[in-house]
BAFI-3210 file (N, C-alpha, C; in Angstrom, 3 decimals, decimal comma, padded with zeros to 6 digits):
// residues 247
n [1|2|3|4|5|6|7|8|9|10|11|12|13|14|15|16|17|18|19|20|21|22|23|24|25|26|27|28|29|30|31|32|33|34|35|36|37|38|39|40|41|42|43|44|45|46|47|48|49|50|51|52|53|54|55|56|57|58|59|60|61|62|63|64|65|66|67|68|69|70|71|72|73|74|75|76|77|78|79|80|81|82|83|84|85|86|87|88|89|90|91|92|93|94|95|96|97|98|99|100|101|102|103|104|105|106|107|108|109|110|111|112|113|114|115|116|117|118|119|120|121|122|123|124|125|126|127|128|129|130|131|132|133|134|135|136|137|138|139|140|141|142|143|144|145|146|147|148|149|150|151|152|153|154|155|156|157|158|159|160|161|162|163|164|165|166|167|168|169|170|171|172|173|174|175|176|177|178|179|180|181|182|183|184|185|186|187|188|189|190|191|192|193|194|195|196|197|198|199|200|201|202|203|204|205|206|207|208|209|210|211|212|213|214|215|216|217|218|219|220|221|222|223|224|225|226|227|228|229|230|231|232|233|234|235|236|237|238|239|240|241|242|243|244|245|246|247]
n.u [000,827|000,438|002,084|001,951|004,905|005,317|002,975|001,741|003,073|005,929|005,875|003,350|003,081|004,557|003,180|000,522|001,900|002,220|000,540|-000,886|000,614|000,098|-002,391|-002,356|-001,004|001,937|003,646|005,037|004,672|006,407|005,802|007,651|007,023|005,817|005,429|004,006|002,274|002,282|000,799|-001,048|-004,487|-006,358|-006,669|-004,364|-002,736|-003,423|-002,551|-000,013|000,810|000,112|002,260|004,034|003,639|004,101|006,504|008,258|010,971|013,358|015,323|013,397|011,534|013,723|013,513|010,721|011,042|013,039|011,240|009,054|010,152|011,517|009,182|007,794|008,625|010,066|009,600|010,660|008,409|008,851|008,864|010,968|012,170|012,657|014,016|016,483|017,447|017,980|020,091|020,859|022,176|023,282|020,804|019,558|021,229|021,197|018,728|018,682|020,205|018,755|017,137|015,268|014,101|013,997|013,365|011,093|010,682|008,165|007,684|009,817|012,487|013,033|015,172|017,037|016,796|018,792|021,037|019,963|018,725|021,429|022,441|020,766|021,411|023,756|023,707|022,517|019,522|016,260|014,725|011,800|009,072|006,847|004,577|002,704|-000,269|-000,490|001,975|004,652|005,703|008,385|009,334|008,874|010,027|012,700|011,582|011,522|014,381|015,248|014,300|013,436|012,933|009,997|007,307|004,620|001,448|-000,825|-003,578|-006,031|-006,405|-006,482|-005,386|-004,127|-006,728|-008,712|-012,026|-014,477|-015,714|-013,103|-011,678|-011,432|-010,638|-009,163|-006,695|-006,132|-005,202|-002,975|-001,306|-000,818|000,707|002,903|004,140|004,647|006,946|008,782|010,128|009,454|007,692|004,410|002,762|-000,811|-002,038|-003,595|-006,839|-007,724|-010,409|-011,841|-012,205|-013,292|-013,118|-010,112|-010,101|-011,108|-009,064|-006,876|-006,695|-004,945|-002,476|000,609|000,913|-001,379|-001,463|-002,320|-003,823|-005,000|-007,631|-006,758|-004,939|-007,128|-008,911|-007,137|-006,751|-009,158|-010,891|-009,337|-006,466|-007,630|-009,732|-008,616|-006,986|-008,684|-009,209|-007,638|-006,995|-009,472|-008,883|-006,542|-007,710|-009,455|-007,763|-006,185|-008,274|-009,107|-008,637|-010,997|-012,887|-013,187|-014,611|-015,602|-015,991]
n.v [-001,189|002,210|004,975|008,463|010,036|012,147|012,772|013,127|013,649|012,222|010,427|009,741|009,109|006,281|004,881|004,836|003,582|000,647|000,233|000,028|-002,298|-004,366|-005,134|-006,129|-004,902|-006,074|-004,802|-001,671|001,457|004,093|007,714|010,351|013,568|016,150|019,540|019,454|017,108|015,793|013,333|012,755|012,714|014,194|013,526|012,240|014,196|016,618|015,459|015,475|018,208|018,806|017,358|018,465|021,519|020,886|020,620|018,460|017,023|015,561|013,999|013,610|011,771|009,597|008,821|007,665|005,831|004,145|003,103|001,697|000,096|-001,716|-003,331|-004,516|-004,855|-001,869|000,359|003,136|005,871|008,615|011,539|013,353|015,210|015,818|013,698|014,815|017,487|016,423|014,533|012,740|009,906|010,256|010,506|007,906|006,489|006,958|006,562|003,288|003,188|003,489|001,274|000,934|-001,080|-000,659|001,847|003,899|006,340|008,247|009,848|008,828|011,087|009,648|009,935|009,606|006,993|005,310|005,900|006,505|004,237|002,194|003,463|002,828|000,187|-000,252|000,491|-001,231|-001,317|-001,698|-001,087|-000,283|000,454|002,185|001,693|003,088|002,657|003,549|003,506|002,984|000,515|000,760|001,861|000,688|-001,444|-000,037|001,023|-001,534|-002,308|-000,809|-001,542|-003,026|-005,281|-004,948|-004,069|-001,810|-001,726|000,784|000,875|002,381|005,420|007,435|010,205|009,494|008,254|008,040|007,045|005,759|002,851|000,163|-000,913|-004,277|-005,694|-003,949|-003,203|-005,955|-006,721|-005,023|-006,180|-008,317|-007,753|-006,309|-008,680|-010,385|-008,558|-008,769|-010,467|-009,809|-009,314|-008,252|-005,448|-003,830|-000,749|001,960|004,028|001,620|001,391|-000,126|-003,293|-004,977|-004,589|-004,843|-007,834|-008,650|-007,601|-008,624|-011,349|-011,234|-010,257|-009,805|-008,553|-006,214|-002,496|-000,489|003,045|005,446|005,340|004,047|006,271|008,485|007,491|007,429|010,134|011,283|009,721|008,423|006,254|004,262|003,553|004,017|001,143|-000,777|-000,840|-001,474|-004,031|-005,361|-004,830|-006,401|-009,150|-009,397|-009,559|-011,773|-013,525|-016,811|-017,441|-018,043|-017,218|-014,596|-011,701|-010,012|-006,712]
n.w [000,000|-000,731|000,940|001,790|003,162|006,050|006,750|009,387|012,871|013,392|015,639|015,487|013,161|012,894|014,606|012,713|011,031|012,316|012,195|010,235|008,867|010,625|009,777|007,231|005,493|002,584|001,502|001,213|-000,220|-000,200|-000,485|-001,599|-000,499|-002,799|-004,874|-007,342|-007,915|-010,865|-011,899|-009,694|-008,121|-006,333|-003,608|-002,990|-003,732|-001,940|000,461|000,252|-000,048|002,573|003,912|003,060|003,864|007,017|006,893|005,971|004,492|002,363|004,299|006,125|004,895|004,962|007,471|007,612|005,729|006,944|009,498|008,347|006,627|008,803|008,988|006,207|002,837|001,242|-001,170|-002,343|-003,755|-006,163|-007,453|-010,134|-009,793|-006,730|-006,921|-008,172|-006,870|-005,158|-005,320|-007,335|-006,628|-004,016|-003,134|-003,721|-002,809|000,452|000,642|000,425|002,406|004,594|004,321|002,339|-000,640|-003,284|-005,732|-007,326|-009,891|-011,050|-012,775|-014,431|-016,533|-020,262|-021,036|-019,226|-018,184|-018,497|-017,190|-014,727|-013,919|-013,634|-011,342|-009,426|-009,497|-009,047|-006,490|-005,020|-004,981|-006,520|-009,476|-010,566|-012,868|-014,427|-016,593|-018,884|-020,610|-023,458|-024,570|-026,877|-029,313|-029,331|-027,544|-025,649|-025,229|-024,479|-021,894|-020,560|-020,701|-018,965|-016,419|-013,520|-010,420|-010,434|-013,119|-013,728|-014,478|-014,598|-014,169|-014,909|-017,028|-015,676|-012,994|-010,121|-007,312|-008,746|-009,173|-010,331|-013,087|-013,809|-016,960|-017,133|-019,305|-021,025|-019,579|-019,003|-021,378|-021,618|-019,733|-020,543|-022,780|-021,713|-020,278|-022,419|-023,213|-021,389|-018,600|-015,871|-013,156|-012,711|-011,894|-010,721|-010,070|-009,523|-009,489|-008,339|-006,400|-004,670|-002,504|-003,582|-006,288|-006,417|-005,831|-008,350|-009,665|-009,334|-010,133|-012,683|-012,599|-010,666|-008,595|-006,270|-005,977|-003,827|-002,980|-002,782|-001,955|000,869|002,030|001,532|003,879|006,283|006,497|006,718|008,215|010,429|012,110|012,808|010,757|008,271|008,624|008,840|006,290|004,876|005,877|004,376|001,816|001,641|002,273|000,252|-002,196|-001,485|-001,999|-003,164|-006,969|-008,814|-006,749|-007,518|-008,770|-011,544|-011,831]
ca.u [000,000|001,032|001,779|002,714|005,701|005,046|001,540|001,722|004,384|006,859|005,275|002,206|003,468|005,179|002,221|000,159|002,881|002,761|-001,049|-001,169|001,572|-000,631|-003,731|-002,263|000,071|002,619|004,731|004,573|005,329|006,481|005,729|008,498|005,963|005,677|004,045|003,258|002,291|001,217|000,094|-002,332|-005,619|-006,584|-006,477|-002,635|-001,569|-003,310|-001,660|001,248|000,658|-000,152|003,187|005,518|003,290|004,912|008,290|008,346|011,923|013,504|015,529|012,236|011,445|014,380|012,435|009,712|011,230|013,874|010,509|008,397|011,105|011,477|007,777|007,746|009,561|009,346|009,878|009,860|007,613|008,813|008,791|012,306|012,587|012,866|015,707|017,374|017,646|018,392|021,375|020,223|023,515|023,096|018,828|019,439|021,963|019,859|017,489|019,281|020,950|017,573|015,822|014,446|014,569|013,744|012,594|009,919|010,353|006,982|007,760|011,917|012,940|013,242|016,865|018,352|016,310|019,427|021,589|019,361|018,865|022,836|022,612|020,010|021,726|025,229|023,749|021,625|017,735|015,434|014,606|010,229|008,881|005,362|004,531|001,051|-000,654|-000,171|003,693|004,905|006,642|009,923|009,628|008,002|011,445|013,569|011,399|011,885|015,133|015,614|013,900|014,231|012,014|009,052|006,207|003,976|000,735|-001,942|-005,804|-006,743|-005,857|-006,589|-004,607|-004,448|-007,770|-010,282|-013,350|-015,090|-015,020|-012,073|-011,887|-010,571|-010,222|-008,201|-006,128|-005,534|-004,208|-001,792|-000,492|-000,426|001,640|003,901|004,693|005,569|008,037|009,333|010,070|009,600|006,477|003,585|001,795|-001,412|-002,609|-003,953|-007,832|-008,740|-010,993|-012,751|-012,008|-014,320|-012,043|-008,736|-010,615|-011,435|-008,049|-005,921|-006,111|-004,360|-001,320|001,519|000,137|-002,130|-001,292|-003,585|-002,874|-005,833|-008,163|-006,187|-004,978|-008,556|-009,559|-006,324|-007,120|-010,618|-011,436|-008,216|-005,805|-008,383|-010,436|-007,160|-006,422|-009,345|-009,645|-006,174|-007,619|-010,411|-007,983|-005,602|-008,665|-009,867|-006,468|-005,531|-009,143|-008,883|-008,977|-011,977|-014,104|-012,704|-015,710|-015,587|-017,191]
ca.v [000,000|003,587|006,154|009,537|010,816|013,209|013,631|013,233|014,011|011,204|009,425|008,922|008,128|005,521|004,142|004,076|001,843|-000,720|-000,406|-000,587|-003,041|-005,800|-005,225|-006,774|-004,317|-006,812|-003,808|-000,116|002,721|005,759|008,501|011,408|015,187|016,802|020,342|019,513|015,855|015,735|012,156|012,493|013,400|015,875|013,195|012,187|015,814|017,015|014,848|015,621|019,552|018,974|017,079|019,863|022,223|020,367|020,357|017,167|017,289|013,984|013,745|013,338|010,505|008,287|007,864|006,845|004,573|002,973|002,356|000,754|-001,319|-002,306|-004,630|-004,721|-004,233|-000,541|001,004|005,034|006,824|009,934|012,893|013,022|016,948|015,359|013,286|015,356|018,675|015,896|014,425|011,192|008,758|010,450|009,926|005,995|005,631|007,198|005,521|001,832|002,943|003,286|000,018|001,158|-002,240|000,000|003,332|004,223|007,781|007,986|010,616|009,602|011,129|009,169|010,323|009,641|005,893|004,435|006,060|006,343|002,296|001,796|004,310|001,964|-001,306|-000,224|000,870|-002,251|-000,876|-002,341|-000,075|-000,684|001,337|002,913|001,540|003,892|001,831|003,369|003,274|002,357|-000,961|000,714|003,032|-000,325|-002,302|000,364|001,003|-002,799|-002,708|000,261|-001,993|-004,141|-005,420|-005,150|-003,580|-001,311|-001,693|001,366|000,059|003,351|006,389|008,104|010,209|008,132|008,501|007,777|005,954|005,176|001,783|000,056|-001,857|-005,261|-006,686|-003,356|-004,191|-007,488|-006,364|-004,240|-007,062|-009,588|-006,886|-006,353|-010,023|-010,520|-007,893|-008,422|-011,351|-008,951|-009,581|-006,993|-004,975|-002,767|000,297|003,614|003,208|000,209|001,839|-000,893|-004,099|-005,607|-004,148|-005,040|-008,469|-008,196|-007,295|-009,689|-012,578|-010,327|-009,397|-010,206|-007,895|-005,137|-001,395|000,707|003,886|007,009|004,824|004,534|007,773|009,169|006,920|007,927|011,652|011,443|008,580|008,664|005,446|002,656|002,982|003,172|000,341|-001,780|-001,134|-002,030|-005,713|-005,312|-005,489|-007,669|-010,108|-009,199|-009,762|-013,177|-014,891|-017,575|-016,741|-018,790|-016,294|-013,350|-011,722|-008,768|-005,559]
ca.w [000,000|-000,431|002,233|001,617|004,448|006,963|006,927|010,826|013,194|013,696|016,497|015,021|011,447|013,376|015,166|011,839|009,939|012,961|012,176|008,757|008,897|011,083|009,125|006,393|004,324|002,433|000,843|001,448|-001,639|000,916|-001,224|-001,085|-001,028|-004,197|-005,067|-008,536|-008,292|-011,689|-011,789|-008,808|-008,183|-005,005|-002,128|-002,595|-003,703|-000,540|001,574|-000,321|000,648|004,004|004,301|003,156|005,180|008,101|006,600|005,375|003,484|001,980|005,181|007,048|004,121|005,643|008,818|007,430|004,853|008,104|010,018|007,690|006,337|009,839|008,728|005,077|002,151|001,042|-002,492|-002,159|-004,680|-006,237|-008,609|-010,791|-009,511|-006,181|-006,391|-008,621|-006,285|-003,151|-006,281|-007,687|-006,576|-002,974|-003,224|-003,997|-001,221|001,369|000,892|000,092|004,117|005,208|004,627|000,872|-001,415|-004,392|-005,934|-008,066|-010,390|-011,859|-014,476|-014,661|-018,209|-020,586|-021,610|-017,980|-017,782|-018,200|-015,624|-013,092|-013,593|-013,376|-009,957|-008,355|-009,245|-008,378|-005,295|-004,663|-005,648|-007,706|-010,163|-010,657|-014,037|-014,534|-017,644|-019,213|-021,748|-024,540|-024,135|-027,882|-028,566|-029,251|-026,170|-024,431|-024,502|-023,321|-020,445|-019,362|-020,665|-017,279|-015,362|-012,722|-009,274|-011,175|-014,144|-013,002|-015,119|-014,003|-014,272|-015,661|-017,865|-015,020|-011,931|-008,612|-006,977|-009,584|-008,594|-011,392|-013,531|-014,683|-017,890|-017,238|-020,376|-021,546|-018,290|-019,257|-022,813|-021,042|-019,018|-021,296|-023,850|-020,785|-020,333|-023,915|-023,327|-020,175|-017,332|-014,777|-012,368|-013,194|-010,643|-010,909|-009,076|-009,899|-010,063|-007,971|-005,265|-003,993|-002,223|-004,833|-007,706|-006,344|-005,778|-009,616|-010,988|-008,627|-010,960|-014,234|-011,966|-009,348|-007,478|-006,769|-005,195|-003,217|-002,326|-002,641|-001,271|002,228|002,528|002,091|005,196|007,348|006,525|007,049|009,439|011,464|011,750|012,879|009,715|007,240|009,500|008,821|005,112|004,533|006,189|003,608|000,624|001,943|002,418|-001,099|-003,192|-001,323|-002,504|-004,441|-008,085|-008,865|-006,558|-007,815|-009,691|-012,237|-011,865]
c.u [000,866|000,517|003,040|003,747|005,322|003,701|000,900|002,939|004,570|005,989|003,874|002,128|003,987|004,100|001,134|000,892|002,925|001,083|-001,634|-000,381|000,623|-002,018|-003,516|-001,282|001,850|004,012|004,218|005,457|005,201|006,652|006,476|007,142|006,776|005,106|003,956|002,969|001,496|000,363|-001,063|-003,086|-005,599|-006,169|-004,854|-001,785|-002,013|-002,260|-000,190|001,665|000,909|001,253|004,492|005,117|003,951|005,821|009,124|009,778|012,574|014,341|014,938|012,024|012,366|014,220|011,473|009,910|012,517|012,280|009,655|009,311|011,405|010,144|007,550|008,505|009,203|010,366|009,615|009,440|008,245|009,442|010,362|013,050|012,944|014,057|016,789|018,123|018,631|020,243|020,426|021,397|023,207|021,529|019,149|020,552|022,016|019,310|017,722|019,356|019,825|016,513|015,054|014,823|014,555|012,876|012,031|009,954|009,180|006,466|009,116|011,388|013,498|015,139|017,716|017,398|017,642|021,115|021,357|019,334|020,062|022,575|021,957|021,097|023,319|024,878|022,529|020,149|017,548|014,952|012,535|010,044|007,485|005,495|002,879|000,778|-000,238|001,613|003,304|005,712|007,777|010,243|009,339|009,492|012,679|013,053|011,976|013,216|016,221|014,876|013,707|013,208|010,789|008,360|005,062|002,403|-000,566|-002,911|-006,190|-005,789|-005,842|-005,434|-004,881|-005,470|-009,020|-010,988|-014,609|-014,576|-013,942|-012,230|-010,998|-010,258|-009,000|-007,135|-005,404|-005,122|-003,043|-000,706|-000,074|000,625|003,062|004,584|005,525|006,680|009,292|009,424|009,407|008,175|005,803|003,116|001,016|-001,631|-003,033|-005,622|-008,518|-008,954|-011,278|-012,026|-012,433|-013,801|-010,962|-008,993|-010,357|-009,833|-006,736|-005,553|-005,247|-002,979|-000,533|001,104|-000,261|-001,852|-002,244|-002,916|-004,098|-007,245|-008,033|-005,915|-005,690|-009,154|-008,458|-006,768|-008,640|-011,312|-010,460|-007,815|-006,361|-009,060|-009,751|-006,488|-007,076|-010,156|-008,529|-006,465|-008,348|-009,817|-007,374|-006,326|-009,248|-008,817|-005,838|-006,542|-008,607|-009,300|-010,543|-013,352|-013,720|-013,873|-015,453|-016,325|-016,787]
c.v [001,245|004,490|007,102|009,761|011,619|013,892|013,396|013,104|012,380|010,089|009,207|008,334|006,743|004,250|003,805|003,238|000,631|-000,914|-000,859|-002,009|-004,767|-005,705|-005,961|-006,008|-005,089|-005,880|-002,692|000,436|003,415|006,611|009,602|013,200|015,856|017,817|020,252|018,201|015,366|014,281|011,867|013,202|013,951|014,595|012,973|013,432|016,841|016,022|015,152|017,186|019,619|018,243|018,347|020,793|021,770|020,358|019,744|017,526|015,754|013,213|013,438|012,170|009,351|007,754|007,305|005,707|003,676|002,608|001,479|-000,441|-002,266|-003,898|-004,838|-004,501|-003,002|-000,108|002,581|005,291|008,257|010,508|013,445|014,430|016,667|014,858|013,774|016,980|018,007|014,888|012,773|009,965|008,904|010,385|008,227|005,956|005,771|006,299|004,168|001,818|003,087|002,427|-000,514|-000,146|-001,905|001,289|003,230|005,595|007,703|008,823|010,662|009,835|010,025|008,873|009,987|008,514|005,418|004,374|006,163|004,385|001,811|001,943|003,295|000,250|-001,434|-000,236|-000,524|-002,940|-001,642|-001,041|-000,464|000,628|001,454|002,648|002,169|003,212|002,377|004,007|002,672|001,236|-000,693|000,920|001,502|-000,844|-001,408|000,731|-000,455|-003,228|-002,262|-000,401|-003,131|-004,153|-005,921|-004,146|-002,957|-000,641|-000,600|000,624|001,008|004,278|007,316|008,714|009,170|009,345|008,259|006,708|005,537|003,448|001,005|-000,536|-002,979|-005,842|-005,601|-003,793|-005,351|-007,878|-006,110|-005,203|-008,068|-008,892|-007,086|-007,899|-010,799|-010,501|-007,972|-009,787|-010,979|-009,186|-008,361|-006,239|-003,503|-001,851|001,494|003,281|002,101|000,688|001,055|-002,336|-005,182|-005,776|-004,909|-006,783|-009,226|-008,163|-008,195|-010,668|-012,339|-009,933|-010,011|-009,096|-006,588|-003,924|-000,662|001,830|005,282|006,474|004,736|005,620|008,722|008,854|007,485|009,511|012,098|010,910|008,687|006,470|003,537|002,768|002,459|002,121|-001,066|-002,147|-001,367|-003,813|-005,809|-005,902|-006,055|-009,055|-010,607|-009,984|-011,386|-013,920|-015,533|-016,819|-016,737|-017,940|-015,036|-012,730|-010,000|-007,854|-004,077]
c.w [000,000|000,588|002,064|003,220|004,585|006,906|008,429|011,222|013,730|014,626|016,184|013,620|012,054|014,052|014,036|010,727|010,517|012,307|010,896|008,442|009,490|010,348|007,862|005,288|004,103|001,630|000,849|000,054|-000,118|000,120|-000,669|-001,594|-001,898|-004,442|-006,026|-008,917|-009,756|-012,296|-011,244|-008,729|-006,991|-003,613|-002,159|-002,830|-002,674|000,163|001,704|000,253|001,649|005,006|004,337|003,767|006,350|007,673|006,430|004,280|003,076|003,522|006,018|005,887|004,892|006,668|008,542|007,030|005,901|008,562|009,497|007,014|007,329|010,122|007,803|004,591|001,587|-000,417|-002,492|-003,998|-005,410|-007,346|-008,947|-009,900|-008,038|-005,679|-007,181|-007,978|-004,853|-003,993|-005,973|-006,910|-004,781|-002,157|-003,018|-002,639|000,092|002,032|000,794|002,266|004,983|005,413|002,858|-000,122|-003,019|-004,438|-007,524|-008,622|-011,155|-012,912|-014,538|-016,064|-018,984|-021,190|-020,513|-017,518|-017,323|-017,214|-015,038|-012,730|-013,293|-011,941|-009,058|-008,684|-008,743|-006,710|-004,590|-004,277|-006,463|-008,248|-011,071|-011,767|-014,214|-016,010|-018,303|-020,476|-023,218|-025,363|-025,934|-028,381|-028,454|-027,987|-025,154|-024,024|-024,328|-022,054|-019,741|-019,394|-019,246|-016,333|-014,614|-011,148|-010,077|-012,510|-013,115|-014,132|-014,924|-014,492|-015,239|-016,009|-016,904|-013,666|-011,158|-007,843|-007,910|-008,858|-009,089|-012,231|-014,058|-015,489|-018,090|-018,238|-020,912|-020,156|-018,764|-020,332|-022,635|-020,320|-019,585|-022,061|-022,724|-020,420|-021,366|-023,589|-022,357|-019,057|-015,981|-014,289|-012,525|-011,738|-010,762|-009,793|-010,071|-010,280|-009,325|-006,168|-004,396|-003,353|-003,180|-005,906|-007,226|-005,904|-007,730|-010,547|-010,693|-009,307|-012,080|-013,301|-011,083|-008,298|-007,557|-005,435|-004,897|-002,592|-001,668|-001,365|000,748|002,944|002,647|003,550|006,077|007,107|007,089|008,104|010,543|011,095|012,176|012,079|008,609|008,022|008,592|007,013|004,495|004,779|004,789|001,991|000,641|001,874|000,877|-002,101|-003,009|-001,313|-003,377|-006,313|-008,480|-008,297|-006,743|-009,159|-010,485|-012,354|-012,502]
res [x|x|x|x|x|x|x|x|x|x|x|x|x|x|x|x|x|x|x|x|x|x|x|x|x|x|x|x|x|x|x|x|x|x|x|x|x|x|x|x|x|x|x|x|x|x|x|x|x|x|x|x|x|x|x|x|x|x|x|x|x|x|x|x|x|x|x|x|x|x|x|x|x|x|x|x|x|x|x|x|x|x|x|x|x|x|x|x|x|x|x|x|x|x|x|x|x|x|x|x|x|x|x|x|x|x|x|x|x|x|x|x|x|x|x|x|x|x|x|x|x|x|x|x|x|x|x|x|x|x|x|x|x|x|x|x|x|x|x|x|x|x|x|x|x|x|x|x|x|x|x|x|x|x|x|x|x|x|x|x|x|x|x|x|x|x|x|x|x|x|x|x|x|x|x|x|x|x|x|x|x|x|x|x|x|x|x|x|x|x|x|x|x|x|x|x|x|x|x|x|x|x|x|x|x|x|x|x|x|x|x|x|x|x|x|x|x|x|x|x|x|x|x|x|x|x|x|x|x|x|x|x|x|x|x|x|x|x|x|x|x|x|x|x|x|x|x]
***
């Protein structure tokens, strides 16, 4: 599951990772704050706000991403402008000395894929790639040729937060294309609101990311509802295939 840093002070970011952590979260994205997240929709680029309002700086990221690594494996999230102001070589080895098993740029440039992919594997990252459907085949096999951990298939055309339908069969074009191309284990997100959905899209994938969904409930509900809907999908994603029904 994804969780933006510093959208509570230390000791309670700390107390919702043990909580998200026993509810069932099998890998955390720790999203580094962004003010122009242009990928996401309003609940993760608030959160994202309301982190650098507190003063959330990447140096506050390496607590988050030591404690949660402390119960999962954790992949940080983040915006190229990011780790290029914090120096990309000194970003990856950070975060490697902090627990981080890989990083995620979710708009790297295409022109600096293939030294940022060196940077993470010298430094002992997995290097995970946001692949957007209609990626072209040339452009398709140098993304997977920069990548490494896993494929990162979105559900929808959409920012993160949509909550409207997804179209599994386009979905399951996308993944099958990606398999062709690639060894690399797939994994969706962006789009799958529901327990029902991520239920739904579980059988097409190695696995499925939630992220807007949660962080609406920790923002809104407080850390026993993003607690107990973190159970919800965890419960959802590890049915059998067989009852996994499409909606």
């Amino acid at each position: 599951m994804f969780l933006p840093a510093g959208l509570a002070a230390p000791p309670a970011e700390r107390r919702t990772i043990d909580a998200l952590s026993e509810s069932g979260t099998g890998l955390f994205e720790i999203g580094v704050p962004h003010r122009a997240p242009v990928l996401d929709g309003p609940t993760i680029t608030s959160a994202y706000y309301e982190a650098l309002d507190r003063g959330t700086r990447v140096r506050d990221v390496l607590d988050t991403v030591s404690h949660a690594a402390s119960h999962a494996p954790v992949v940080v999230m983040a915006y190229w402008e990011s780790v290029a102001l914090y120096g990309p070589r000194l970003f990856a080895r950070d975060m490697r000395s902090a627990g981080a098993a890989g990083i995620m740029v979710v708009d790297l440039p295409d022109s600096l894929a293939g030294t940022w992919a060196a940077t993470l594997t010298e430094t002992g990252l997995a290097c995970p790639r946001l692949v957007p459907p209609h990626t072209a085949d040339d452009a398709l096999d140098e993304v997977c040729a920069s990548a490494s951990g896993w494929l990162y298939a979105p559900a929808t055309h959409h920012p993160t937060g949509y909550q409207g339908p997804v179209d599994l069969e386009d979905l399951n074009r996308s993944v099958r294309r990606l398999r062709k191309a690639s060894t690399l284990p797939v994994v969706s997100g962006i789009g799958i609101s529901t327990p029902a959905l991520a239920r739904a899209v579980a059988p097409l994938v190695d696995g499925v990311m939630v992220g807007s969904p949660i962080v609406g409930a920790l923002t809104s509900a407080g850390r026993e509802a993003a607690a107990a809907l973190v159970a919800d999908f965890a419960t959802a994603v590890s049915a059998p295939a067989e009852d996994a029904t499409h909606e």
